[in-house]
C-alpha positions in Angstrom: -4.1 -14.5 8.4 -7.2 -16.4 7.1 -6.1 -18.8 4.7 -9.3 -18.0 2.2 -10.2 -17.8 -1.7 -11.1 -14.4 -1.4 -9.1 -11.3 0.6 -9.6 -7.7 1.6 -6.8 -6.1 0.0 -5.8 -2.5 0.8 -3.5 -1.5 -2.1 -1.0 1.5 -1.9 0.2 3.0 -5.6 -2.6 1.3 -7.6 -1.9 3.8 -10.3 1.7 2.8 -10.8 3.2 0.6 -13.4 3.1 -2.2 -11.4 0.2 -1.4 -9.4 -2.4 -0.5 -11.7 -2.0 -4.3 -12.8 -1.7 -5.7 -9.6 -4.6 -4.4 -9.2 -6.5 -5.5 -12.3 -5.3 -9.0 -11.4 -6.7 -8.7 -7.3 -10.3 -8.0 -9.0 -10.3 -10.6 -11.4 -9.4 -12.9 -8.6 -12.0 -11.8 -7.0 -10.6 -10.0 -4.1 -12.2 -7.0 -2.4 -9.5 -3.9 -3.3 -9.4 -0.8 -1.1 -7.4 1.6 -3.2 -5.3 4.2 -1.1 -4.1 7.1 -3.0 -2.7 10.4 -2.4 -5.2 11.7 -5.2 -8.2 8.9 -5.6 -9.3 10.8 -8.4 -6.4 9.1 -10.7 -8.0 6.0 -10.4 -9.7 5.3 -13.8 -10.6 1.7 -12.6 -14.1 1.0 -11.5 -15.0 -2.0 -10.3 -17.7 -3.3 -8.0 -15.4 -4.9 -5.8 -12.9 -1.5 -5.5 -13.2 1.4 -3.0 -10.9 3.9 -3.5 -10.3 6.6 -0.5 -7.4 9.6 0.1 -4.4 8.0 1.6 -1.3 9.1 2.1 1.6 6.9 3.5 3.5 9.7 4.9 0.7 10.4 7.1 1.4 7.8 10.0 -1.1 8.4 12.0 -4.0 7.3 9.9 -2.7 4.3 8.9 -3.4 1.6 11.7 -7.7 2.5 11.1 -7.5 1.8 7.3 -5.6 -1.5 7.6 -7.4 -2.3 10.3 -10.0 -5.2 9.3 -8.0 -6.1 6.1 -6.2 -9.4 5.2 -3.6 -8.2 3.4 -1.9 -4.7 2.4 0.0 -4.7 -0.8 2.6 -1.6 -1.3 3.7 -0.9 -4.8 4.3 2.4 -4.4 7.3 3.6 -6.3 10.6 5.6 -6.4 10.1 6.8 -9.5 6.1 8.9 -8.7 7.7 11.5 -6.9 9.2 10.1 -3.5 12.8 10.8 -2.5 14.3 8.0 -1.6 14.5 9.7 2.4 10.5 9.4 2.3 10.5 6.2 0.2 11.8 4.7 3.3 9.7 7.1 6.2 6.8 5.2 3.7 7.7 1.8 4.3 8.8 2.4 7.8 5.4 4.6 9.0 3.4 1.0 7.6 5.3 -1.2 9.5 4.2 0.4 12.9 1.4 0.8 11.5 1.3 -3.4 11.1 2.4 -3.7 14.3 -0.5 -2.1 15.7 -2.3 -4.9 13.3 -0.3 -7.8 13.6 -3.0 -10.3 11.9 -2.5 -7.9 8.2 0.2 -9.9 6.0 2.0 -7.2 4.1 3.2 -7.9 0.4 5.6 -5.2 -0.8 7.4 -4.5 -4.4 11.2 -4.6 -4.0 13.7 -3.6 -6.3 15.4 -5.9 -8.6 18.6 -5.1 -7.4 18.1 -6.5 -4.0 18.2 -10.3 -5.8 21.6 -12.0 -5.3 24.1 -13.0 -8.2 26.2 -15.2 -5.9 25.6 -16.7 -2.1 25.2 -13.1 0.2 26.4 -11.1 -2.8 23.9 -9.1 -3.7 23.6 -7.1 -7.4 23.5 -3.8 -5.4 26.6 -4.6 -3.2 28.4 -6.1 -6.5 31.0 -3.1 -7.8 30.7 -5.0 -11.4 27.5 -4.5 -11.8 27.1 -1.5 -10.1 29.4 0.4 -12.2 27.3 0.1 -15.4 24.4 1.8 -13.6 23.8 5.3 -14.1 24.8 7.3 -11.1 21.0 8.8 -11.0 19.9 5.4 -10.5 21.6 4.4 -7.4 20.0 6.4 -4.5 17.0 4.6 -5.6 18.5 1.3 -5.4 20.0 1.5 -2.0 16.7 2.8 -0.9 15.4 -0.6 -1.7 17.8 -2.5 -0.1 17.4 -0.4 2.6 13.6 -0.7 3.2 14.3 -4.9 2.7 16.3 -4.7 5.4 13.6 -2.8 7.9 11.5 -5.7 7.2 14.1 -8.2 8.0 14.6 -6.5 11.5 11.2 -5.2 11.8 9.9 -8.4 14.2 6.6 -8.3 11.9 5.7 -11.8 11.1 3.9 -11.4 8.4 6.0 -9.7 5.8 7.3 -10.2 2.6 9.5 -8.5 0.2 8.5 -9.4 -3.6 12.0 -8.4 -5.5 11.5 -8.6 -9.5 13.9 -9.7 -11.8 16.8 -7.6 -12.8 14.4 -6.1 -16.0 10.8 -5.7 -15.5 8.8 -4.0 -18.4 5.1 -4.1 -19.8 4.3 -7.4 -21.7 2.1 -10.1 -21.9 0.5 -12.0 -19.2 1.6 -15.2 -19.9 1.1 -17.1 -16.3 4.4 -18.5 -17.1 7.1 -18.0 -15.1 9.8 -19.3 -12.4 10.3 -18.2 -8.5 13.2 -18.2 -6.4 14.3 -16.7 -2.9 17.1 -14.7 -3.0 19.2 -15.5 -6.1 18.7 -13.7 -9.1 16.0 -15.6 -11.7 17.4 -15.8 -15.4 17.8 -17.6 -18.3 20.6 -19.7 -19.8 22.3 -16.9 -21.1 22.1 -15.0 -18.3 18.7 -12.5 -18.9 16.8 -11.9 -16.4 13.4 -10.3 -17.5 9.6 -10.4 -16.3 6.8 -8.5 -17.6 4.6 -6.1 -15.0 1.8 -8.5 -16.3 3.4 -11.5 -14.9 4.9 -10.2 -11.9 1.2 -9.0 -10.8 0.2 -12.8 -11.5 2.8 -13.9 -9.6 2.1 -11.3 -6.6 -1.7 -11.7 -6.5 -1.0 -15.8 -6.8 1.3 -15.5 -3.8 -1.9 -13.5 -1.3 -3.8 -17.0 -1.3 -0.4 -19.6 -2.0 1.4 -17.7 1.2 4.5 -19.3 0.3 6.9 -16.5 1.3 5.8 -15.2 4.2 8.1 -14.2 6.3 11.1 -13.6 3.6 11.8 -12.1 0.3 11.2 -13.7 -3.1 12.0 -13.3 -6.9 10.7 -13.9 -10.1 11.7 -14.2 -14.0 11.7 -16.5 -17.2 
């Protein structure tokens, strides 16, 4: 990938939570934002620098002509807008052949909190003690995440990487402040561990030009 100020991004679930401000944060940046969406219409955003066309992951066989020519695809589409967590993963898995037809795109997908470890290979999803304080409803969700990880990992794509949050993420302020970490789980002294949606979209947008993690999963939180 060109290792450039500016990018063309193409950005799946820009109306989400997290995506809407990951993709406020790609414009101000300066980036160049193609918006795929199952119904463009939802996107109240306009901005010179932001296309917005009719996308749908599940479709594989349009994917490899719209990532073609772009420098990075971001996918913050999310478990909770309508996906089972069966097509959650089809998602994920149709836009890794899809990169492997386009092997020069860098991919930067959302992850799950869950996936971050609380001691070395134990990860929160795989720990019963932390598991059992999570509401049943929950879980499919969770082990979907781990899941899709996982086909990255063993995907043979080079350019991939799996941006797990903290164990809390919520709308807040952008502060710019904030700490990284691999696979263990970021949090404070007395054991929080919180980011914002504002920061976390700093944090992913930062990591497009940085290109620290490529290649392996990464973490955030105060």
């Amino acid at each position: 990938m060109k290792n450039q100020k500016f990018m063309k991004i193409l950005l799946f679930g820009g109306t989400g939570n997290i995506g809407q401000r990951i993709l406020k944060e790609a414009l101000e940046k300066g980036h160049e934002v193609t918006a795929a969406q199952r119904k463009p219409g939802a996107l109240a955003l306009s901005h010179p620098n932001l296309t917005a066309i009719k996308s749908d992951l599940l479709s594989e066989v349009e994917l490899p002509s719209i990532i073609a020519g772009k420098d990075v695809v971001i996918a913050a589409i999310s478990l909770y807008a309508g996906l089972t967590p069966e097509q959650f993963k089809k998602a994920h898995q149709n836009l890794i052949n899809a990169l492997k037809k386009n092997p020069q795109t860098r991919i930067i997908a959302v992850g799950g909190g869950t996936n971050n470890e609380v001691a070395p290979g134990l990860r929160m999803l795989d720990d019963a003690n932390v598991m059992k304080n999570i509401p049943d409803e929950y879980k499919p969700s969770i082990f979907a995440h781990g899941e899709v990880q996982k086909l990255y990992e063993n995907s043979g794509l080079k350019n991939w990487t799996y941006f797990n949050p903290a164990a809390m993420i919520q709308a807040g302020e952008r502060t710019g402040r904030f700490r990284l970490g691999t696979t263990t789980l970021v949090a404070d002294d007395n054991g929080a561990s919180n980011i914002s949606f504002e920061d976390y979209a700093v944090a992913l947008v930062d990591e497009i030009k940085n290109q620290q993690f490529i290649g392996r999963p990464f973490t955030i939180g105060y």
